[in-house]
Every structure is written in C-alpha cells, then in structure tokens.
C-alpha positions, 0 to 999 in steps of 0.5 A: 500500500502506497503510503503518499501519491505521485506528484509528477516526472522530473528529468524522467524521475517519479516524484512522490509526496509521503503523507507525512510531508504534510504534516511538517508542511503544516508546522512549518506554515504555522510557525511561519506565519507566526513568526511573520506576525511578531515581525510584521505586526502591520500585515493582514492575517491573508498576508502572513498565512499566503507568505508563509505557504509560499516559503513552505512550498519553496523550501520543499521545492529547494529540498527537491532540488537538493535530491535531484542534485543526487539523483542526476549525478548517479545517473550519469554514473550509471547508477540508475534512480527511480524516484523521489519522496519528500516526507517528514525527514526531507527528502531521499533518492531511490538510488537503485544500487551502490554507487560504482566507485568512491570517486562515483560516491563521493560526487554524487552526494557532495553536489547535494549540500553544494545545491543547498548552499548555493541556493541559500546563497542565491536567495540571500542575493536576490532578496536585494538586501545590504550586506550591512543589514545582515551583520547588523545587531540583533535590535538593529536587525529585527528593526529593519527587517520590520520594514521589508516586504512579503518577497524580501522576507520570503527570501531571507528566510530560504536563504539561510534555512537552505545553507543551514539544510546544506551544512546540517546533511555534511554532519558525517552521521552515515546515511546523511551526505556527509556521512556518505563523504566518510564512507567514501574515503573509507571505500578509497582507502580500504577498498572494501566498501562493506568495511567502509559501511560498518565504519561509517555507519558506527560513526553514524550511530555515535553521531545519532546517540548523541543527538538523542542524549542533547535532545532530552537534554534539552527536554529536561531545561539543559541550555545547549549552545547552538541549540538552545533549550524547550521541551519541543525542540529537544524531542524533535532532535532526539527523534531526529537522532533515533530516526539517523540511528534506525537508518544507519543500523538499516543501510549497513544491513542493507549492504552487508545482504547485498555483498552475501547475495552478489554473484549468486544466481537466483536459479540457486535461490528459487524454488522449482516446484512452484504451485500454478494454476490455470486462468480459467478456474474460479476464484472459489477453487482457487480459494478452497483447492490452491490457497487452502492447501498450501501456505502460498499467497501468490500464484502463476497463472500458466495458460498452453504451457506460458506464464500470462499472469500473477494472481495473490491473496491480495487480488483474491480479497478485492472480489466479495464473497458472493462473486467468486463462483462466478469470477474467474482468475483472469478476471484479478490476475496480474497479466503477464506484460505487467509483472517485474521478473527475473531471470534464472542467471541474474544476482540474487541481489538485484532480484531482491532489489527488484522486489523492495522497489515494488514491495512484493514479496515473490518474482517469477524466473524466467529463462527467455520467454518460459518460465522455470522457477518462482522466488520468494523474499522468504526464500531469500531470507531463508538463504541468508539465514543459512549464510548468517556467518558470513552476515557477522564477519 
C-alpha cells in the first residue's frame, strides 16, 4: 500500500509526496506565519498565512532540488534512480544500487549540500538586501527587517534555512551526505566498501546517540549552545537522532545482504516446484483447492504451457464473497506484460532489489520467454539465514 501519491516526472524521475510531508508542511506554515506576525505586526492575517505557504512550498521545492542534485549525478554514473519522496525527514533518492566507485560516491552526494548552499546563497542575493543589514545587531536587525516586504522576507528566510539544510546533511552521521563523504574515503582507502559501511555507519550511530542524549537534554531545561533549550525542540532532535540511528543500523544491513547475495544466481535461490494454476478456474477453487492447501499467497497463472499472469491473496480479497463462483482468475490476475521478473542467471541481489522497489514479496524466473522457477523474499531470507556467518564477519 502506497503510503503518499505521485506528484509528477522530473528529468524522467517519479516524484512522490509521503503523507507525512504534510504534516511538517503544516508546522512549518504555522510557525511561519507566526513568526511573520511578531515581525510584521502591520500585515493582514491573508498576508502572513499566503507568505508563509509560499516559503513552505519553496523550501520543499529547494529540498527537491537538493535530491535531484543526487539523483542526476548517479545517473550519469550509471547508477540508475527511480524516484523521489519528500516526507517528514526531507527528502531521499531511490538510488537503485551502490554507487560504482568512491570517486562515483563521493560526487554524487557532495553536489547535494553544494545545491543547498548555493541556493541559500542565491536567495540571500536576490532578496536585494545590504550586506550591512545582515551583520547588523540583533535590535538593529529585527528593526529593519520590520520594514521589508512579503518577497524580501520570503527570501531571507530560504536563504539561510537552505545553507543551514546544506551544512546540517555534511554532519558525517552515515546515511546523511556527509556521512556518505566518510564512507567514501573509507571505500578509497580500504577498498572494501562493506568495511567502509560498518565504519561509517558506527560513526553514524555515535553521531545519532548523541543527538538523542542533547535532545532530552534539552527536554529536561539543559541550555545547549547552538541549540538552545524547550521541551519541543529537544524531542524533535532526539527523534531526529533515533530516526539517523534506525537508518544507519538499516543501510549497513542493507549492504552487508547485498555483498552475501552478489554473484549468486537466483536459479540457486528459487524454488522449482512452484504451485500454478490455470486462468480459467474460479476464484472459489482457487480459494478452497490452491490457497487452502498450501501456505502460498501468490500464484502463476500458466495458460498452453506460458506464464500470462500473477494472481495473490491480495487480488483474491478485492472480489466479495458472493462473486467468486462466478469470477474467474483472469478476471484479478496480474497479466503477464505487467509483472517485474527475473531471470534464472541474474544476482540474487538485484532480484531482491527488484522486489523492495515494488514491495512484493515473490518474482517469477524466467529463462527467455518460459518460465522455470518462482522466488520468494522468504526464500531469500531463508538463504541468508543459512549464510548468517558470513552476515557477522
């Protein structure tokens, strides 16, 4: 299940807006409109709600612009990218694979803080202010930006909050950018990317940990220089710190399941027994005959010998009860020129990819045109459960 919706194509890559990017969108709204209100008491509440929407709407354009930086440089270092999502974090690349090389590594993430600071810088120029205001004291300082109108303000406000984004993602907290820089020098020097990960990683769950502690800190009224104090402000760190924790702990893992599986062809994986039906039987014996007898969820529908389609327990529950004598497997499959697959020589490991990509759980093999096999992620996980000591070393 989708968890957001498609916002649209960029440069031929999917972009997609999470749920959960509204809700940071509405905080940020309203802290905005807030914080314009104090500022410029003399403007109307129209003013305040439709300047602070356009900075919201911007600053997330410049976070899709800071992914992007990301998802063009992998593709023109052959890694390939499939899409976007903003969500509450920001935003990340579907990068489909590990960067080729540390010099491939290292370009593809410094050019998205390098993207963040020269917008900021960008918007600080044209917003048209003198130098002067913005070294000014802070009683100085507020009094003139008192008199600014909504545009000017707009803009010194996306200035400073994208140089802030560019320089907090070179934190070398692995998975943010700057931890990705580390693993990439760690790559260069040992060239072993899975030590490099381990490493950089650990670095990224230090970082994490610490974020955590100065955020309850925070909580419980230490002032922190730079951060400062409040209850809301320390939770929110401190949930930024378990989240970069969470993600490190995961990329690692991911890594370390892609070096066992790499060069392991899924014909070693899959299972040749795999249970088939026909198209044109009813739903109710594919219920009481397939589903019922055995602890599959999904089936290849196999029609003169050829795979025409994919039929799971999911396309079963989207029919009532009171029609499954009369729909057919066809009729929910399915057909076979939309199924992802695999071939019976690919690594395992792309395969794998294959499937968290489109969250499914099993993938016919094909050899050609004829299928030879099914893989599921349980036989996968089966494999790497039996291969757990390479896992650990």
């Amino acid at each position: 299940m989708k968890s957001g919706f498609r916002l649209g194509r960029l440069f031929g890559i999917e972009v997609n807006i999470d749920w959960s990017l509204l809700l940071i969108f509405f905080l940020i709204t309203w802290n905005l409109s807030s914080g314009f209100g104090s500022m410029h008491q003399d403007w109307s509440t129209l003013l305040r709600w439709g300047t602070a929407i356009v900075a919201a709407i911007l600053f997330f354009g410049s976070v899709l612009t800071h992914e992007l930086a990301h998802s063009l440089v992998a593709r023109s270092q052959g890694v390939p990218v499939r899409r976007i999502t903003l969500f509450l974090f920001g935003g990340v690349s579907n990068i489909q694979r590990e960067p080729p090389s540390p010099t491939a590594e290292f370009l593809i993430t410094i050019v998205g803080p390098i993207s963040s600071i020269a917008l900021g810088v960008f918007f600080i120029a044209v917003s048209g202010i003198p130098t002067d205001i913005l070294l000014a004291s802070a009683e100085e300082n507020l009094q003139l930006l008192s008199d600014l109108g909504p545009i000017p303000t707009l803009l010194l406000w996306l200035g400073p909050i994208n140089i802030v984004l560019g320089l907090f993602n070179l934190v070398p907290g692995f998975p943010l950018d700057g931890g990705r820089i580390v693993r990439s020098i760690l790559w260069a020097i040992t060239d072993n990317l899975r030590r490099a990960t381990r490493w950089a990683s650990y670095l990224g769950q230090l970082i994490a940990w610490i974020m955590i502690g100065t955020g309850f800190a925070m909580v419980f009224g230490i002032q922190i220089p730079f951060f400062g104090t409040g209850f809301v402000s320390g939770l929110w760190l401190a949930f930024i710190g378990w989240f970069l924790h969470s993600a490190a702990t995961r990329s690692y893992q991911h890594v370390v399941i892609r070096d066992i599986l790499e060069d392991v062809p899924v014909s070693n994986i899959m299972r040749n027994d795999a249970p088939i039906v026909a198209p044109d039987i009813s739903i109710r014996n594919l219920v009481h005959s397939h589903i019922m007898r055995t602890d599959d969820h999904s089936f290849p529908v196999i029609e003169s010998g050829r795979l025409v389609g994919l039929v799971t327990l999911e396309d079963v529950r989207t029919v009532p009860r009171e029609a499954w004598n009369t729909s057919t497997v066809r009729d929910i499959m399915t057909p076979n020129e939309e199924l992802i697959v695999a071939q019976e020589d690919e690594d395992a490991a792309d395969a794998l990819d294959k499937m968290r990509q489109r969250d499914f759980r099993q993938l016919p093999v094909m050899r050609g045109s004829e299928m030879v096999g099914f893989l599921r992620r349980r036989d996968i996980i089966k494999w790497l459960q039996l291969h757990s000591d390479m896992a650990n070393a």
